[in-house]
C-alpha positions as a Markdown table, in Angstrom:
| # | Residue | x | y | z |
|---|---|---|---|---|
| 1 | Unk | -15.5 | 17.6 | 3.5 |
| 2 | Unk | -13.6 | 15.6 | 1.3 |
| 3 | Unk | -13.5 | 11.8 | 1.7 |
| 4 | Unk | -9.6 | 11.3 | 0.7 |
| 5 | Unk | -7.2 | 14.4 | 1.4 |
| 6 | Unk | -4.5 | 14.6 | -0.6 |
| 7 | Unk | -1.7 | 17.0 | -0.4 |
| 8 | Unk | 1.7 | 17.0 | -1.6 |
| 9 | Unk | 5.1 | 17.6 | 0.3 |
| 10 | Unk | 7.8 | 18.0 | -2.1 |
| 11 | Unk | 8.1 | 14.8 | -3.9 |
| 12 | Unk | 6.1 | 12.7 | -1.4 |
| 13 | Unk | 2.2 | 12.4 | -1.9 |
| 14 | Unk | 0.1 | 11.9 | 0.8 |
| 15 | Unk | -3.3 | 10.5 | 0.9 |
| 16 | Unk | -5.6 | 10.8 | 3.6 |
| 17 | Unk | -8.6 | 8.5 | 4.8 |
| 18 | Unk | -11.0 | 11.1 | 5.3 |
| 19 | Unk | -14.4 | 9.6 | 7.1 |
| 20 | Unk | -12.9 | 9.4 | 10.9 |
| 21 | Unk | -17.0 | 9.2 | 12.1 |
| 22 | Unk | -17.1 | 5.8 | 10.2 |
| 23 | Unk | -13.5 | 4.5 | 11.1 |
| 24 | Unk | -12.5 | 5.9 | 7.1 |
| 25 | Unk | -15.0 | 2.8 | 6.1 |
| 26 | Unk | -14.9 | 2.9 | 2.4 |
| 27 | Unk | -18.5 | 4.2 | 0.1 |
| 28 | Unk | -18.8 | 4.6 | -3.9 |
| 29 | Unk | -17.8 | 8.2 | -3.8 |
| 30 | Unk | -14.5 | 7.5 | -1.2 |
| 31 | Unk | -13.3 | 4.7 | -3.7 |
| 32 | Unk | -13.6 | 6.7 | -6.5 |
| 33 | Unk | -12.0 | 9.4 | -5.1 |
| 34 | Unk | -9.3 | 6.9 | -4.3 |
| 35 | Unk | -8.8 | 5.6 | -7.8 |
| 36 | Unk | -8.9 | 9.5 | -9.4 |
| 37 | Unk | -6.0 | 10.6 | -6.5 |
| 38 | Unk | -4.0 | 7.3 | -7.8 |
| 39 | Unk | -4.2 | 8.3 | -10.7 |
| 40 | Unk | -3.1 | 11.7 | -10.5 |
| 41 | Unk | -0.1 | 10.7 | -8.4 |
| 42 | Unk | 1.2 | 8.0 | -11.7 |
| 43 | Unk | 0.9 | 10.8 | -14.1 |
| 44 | Unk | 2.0 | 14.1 | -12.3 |
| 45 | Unk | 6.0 | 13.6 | -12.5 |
| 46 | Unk | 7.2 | 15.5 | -9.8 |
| 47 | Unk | 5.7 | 12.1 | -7.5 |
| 48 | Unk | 8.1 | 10.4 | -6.7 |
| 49 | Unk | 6.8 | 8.6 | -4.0 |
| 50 | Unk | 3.2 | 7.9 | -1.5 |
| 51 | Unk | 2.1 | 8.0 | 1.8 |
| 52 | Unk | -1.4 | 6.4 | 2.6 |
| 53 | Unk | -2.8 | 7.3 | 6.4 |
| 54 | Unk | -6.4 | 7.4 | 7.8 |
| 55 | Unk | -7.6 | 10.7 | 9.8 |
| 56 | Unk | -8.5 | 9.7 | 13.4 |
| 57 | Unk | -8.7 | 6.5 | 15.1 |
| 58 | Unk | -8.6 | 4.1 | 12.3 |
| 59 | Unk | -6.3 | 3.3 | 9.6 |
| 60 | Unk | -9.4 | 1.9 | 7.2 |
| 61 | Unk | -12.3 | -0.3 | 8.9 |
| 62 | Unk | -13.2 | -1.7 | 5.3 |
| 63 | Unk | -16.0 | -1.6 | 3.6 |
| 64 | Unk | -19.1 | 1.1 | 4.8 |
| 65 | Unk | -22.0 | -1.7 | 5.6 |
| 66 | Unk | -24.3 | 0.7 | 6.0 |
| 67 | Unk | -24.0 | 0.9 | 2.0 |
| 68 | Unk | -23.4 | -2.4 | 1.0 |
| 69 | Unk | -27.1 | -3.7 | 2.9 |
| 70 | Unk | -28.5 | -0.5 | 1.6 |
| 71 | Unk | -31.6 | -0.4 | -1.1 |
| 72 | Unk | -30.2 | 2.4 | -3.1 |
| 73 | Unk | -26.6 | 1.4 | -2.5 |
| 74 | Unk | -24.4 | -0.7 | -5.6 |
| 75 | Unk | -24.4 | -4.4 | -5.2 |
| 76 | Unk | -21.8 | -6.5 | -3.8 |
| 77 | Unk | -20.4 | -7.3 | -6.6 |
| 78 | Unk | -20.3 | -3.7 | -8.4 |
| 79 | Unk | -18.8 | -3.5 | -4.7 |
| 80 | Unk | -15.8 | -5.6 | -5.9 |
| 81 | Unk | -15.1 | -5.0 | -9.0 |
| 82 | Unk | -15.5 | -1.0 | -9.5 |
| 83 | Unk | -14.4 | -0.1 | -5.9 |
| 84 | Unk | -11.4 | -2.6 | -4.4 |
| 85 | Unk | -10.3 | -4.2 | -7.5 |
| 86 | Unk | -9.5 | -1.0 | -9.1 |
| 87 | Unk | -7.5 | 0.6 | -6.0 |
| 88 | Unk | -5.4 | -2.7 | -5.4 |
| 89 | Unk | -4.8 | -2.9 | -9.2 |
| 90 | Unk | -3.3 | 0.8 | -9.1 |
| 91 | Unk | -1.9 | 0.1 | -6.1 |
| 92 | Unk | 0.3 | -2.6 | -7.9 |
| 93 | Unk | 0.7 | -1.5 | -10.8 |
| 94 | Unk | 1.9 | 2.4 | -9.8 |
| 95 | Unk | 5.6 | 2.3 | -10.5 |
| 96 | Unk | 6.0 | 4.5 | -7.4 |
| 97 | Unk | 6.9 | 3.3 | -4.2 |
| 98 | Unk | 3.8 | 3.4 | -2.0 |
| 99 | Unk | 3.8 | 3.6 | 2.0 |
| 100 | Unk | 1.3 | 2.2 | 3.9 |
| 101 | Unk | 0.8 | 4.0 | 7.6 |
| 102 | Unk | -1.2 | 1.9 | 10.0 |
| 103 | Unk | -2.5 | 4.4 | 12.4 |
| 104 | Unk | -5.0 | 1.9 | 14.0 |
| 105 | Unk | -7.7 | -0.4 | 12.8 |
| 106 | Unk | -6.9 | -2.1 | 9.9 |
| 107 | Unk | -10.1 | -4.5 | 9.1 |
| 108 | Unk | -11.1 | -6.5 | 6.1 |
| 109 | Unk | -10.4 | -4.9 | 2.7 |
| 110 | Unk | -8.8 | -1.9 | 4.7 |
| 111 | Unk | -6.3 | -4.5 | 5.7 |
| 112 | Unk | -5.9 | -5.7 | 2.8 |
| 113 | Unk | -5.7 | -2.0 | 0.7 |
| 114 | Unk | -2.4 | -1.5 | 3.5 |
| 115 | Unk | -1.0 | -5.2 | 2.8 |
| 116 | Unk | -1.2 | -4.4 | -1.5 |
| 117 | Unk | 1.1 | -1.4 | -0.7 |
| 118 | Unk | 5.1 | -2.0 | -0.8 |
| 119 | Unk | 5.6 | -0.7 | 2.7 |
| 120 | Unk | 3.8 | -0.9 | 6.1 |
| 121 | Unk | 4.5 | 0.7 | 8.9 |
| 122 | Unk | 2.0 | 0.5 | 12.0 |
| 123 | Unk | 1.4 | 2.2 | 15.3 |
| 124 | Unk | 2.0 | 0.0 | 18.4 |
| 125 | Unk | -1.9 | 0.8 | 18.9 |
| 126 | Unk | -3.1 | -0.6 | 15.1 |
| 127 | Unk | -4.3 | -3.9 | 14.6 |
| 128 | Unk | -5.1 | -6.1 | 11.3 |
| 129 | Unk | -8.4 | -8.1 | 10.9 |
| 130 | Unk | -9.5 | -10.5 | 8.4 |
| 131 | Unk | -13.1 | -9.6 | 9.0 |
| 132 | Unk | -15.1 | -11.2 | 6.3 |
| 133 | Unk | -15.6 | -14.5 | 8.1 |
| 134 | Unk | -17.4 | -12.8 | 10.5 |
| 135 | Unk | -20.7 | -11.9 | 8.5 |
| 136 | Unk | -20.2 | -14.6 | 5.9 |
| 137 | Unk | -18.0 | -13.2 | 3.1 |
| 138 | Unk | -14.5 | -14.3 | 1.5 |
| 139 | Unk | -11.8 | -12.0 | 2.0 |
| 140 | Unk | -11.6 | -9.5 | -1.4 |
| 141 | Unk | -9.2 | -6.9 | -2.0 |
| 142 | Unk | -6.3 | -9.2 | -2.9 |
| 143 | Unk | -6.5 | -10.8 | 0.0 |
| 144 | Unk | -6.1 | -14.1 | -0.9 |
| 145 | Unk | -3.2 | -13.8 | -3.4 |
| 146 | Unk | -1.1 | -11.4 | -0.9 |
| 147 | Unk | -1.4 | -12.7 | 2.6 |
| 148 | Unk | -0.5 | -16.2 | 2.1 |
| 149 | Unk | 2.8 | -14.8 | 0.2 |
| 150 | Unk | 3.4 | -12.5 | 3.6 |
| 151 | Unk | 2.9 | -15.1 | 6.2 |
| 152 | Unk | 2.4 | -18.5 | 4.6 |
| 153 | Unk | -0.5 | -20.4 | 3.3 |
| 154 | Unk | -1.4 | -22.0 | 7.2 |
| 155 | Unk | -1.6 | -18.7 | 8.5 |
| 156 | Unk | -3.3 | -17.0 | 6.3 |
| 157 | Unk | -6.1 | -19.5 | 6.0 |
| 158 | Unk | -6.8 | -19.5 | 9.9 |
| 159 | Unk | -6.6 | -15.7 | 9.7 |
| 160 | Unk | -9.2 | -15.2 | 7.4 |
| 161 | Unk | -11.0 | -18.2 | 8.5 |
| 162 | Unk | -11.0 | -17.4 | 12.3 |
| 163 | Unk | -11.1 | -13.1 | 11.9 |
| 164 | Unk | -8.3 | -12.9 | 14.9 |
| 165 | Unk | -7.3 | -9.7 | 15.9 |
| 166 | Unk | -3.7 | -8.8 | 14.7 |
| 167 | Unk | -1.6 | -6.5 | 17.2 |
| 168 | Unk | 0.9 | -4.7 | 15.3 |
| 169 | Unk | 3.8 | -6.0 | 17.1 |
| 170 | Unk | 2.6 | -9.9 | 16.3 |
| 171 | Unk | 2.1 | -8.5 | 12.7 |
| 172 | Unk | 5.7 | -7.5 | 12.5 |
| 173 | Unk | 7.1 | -10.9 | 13.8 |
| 174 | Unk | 5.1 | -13.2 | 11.4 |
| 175 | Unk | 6.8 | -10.7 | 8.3 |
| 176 | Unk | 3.0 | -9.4 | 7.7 |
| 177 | Unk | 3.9 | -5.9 | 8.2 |
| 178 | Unk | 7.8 | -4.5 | 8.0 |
| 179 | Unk | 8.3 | -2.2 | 11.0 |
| 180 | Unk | 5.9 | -1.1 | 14.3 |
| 181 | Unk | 7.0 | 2.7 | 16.1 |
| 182 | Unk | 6.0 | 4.1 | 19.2 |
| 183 | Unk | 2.6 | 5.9 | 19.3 |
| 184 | Unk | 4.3 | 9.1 | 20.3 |
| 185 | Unk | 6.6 | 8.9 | 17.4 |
| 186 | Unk | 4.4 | 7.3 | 14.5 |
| 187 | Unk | 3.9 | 9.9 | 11.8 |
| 188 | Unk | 7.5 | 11.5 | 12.5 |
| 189 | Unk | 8.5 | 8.1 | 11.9 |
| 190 | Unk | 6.3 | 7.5 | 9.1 |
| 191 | Unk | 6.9 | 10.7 | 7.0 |
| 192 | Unk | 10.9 | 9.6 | 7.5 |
| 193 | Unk | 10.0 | 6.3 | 5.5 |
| 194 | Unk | 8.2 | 7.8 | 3.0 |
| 195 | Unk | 10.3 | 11.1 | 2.4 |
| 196 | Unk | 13.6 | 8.7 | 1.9 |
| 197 | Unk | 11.5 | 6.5 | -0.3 |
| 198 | Unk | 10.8 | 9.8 | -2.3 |
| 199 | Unk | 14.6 | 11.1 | -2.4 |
| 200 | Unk | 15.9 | 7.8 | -3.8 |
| 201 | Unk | 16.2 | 6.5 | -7.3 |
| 202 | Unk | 12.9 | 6.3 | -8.0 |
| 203 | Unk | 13.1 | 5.0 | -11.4 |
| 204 | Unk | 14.7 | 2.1 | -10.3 |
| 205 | Unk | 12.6 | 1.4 | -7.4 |
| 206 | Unk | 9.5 | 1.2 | -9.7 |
| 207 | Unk | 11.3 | -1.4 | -11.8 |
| 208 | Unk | 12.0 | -3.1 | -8.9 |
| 209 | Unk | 8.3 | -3.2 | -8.0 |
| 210 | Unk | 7.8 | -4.6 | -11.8 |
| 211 | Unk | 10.3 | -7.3 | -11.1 |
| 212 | Unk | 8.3 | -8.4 | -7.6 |
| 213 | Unk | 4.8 | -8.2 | -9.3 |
| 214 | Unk | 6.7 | -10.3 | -12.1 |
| 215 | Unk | 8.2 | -13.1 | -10.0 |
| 216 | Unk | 4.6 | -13.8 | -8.5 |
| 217 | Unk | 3.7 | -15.6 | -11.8 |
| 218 | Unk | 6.9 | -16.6 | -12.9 |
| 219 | Unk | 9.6 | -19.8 | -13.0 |
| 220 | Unk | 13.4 | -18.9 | -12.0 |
| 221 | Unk | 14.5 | -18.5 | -15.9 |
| 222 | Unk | 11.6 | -16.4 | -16.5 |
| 223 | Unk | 12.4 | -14.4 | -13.8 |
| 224 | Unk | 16.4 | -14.5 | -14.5 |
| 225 | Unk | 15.2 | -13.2 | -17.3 |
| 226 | Unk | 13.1 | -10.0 | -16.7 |
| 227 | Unk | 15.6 | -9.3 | -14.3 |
| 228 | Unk | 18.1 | -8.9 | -17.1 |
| 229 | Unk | 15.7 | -6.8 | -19.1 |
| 230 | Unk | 15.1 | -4.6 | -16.5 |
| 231 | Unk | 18.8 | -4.5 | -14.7 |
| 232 | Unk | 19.6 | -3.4 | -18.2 |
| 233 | Unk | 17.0 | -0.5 | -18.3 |
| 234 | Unk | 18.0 | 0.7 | -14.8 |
| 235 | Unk | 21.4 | 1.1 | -16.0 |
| 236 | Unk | 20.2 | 3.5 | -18.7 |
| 237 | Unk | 18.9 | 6.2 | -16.4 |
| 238 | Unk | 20.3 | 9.3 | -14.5 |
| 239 | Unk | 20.3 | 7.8 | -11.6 |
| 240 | Unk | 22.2 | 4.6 | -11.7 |
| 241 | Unk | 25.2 | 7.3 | -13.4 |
| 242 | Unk | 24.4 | 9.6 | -10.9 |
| 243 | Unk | 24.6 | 7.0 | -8.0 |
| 244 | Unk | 27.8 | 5.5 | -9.3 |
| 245 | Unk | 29.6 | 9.2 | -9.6 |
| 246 | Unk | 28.5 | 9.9 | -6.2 |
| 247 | Unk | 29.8 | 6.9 | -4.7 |
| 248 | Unk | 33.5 | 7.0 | -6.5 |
| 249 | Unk | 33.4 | 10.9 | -5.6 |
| 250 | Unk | 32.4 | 10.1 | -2.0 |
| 251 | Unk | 29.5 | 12.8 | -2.2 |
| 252 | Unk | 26.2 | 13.1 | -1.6 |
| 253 | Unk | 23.6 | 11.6 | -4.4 |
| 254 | Unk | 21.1 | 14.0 | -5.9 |
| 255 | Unk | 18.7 | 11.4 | -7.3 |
| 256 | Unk | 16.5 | 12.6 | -9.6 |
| 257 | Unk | 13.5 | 9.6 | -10.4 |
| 258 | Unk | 15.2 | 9.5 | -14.0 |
């Protein structure tokens, strides 16, 4: 059976965590399958948005151990840099908007894979852990640029020191996560995110992604300034013409991702 399930619902892609027996811990082969199902979701058009869940119990319990102590197994840092570096980079990068659904455990770079993505919902029953302190290791995964940005610098550094448990609802009050639903309700609710995110202007929603990713580096006038390059690109596609008509015709939008 396939490690990462992917399937595609009109617009929306969504990608499975496929290794419930091992909490959809991540191996070589489940990483690379990751990256390759990224990939195919930037370059296959009629994508317009994603939706990242785990099968079973677990939304992603990090990295397989079993793997990383093993003789035959890649090295830690072959670990790092051709496994999670890769997924968070695509993750970023994908001018798509990407949906993170929490449906339980959420532990070291599995957390962190669900905090790189632009929205994260979570099941009452999910929980976030900074696990790496526990068996001597620094938080990876982007970790350490994206958490103090969520939840402050404090916080995040008694987090990942300390490996607390995170319930979902606490997540959502410090601004880690943006919404918690009911257990009953969580994939209904979910799908709604993501199938909205899919149905909008798409287009514009990427360069909106650019624009964050951008003002993580930059000054005010730089930023005042890619804003204005991009604000003036947005304004070039269907969409933005399409969302204007609509709104002076009070209609409907048919949004397009153009």
């Amino acid at each position: 059976m396939s490690s990462i399930i992917f399937e595609q619902v009109e617009n929306l892609a969504v990608i499975k965590l496929n290794r419930p027996d091992k909490l959809n811990s991540f191996n070589r082969e489940m990483a690379l399958s990751m990256q390759s199902v990224l990939d195919k979701c930037e370059s296959d058009a009629s994508i317009r948005a994603i939706l990242i869940v785990g099968e079973g119990r677990a939304f992603c319990a990090g990295q397989d151990l079993e793997e990383a102590i093993s003789s035959d197994g890649p090295e830690l840092r072959k670990i790092v840099e051709e496994h999670y570096n890769p997924i968070i980079s695509r993750l970023r990068k994908i001018e798509l908007p990407i949906v993170a659904a929490v449906n339980g455990v959420a532990a070291g770079a599995g957390a962190n894979i669900a905090l790189a993505c632009d929205v994260v919902v979570a099941t009452q029953a999910a929980s976030f852990i900074q696990a790496f302190s526990g068996i001597g290791l620094i938080p990876d995964s982007g970790g350490t640029f994206t958490l103090p940005r969520l939840i402050g610098w404090q916080k995040a550094s008694a987090l990942m020191m300390l490996g607390d448990k995170i319930k979902a609802d606490e997540a959502e009050r410090m601004g880690m996560i943006y919404k918690v639903f009911e257990n009953e309700s969580f994939m209904e609710e979910s799908m709604k995110v993501a199938t909205r995110l899919s149905k909008m202007p798409t287009l514009g929603l990427g360069l909106t992604k650019r624009a964050l990713n951008a003002s993580l580096t930059n000054n005010l006038e730089e930023q005042l300034e890619i804003e204005e390059q991009l604000q003036t690109m947005a304004g070039q596609t269907f969409d933005y013409e399409e969302g204007v008509n609509s709104f002076l015709e009070k209609r409907r939008p048919n949004f397009k991702g153009e």
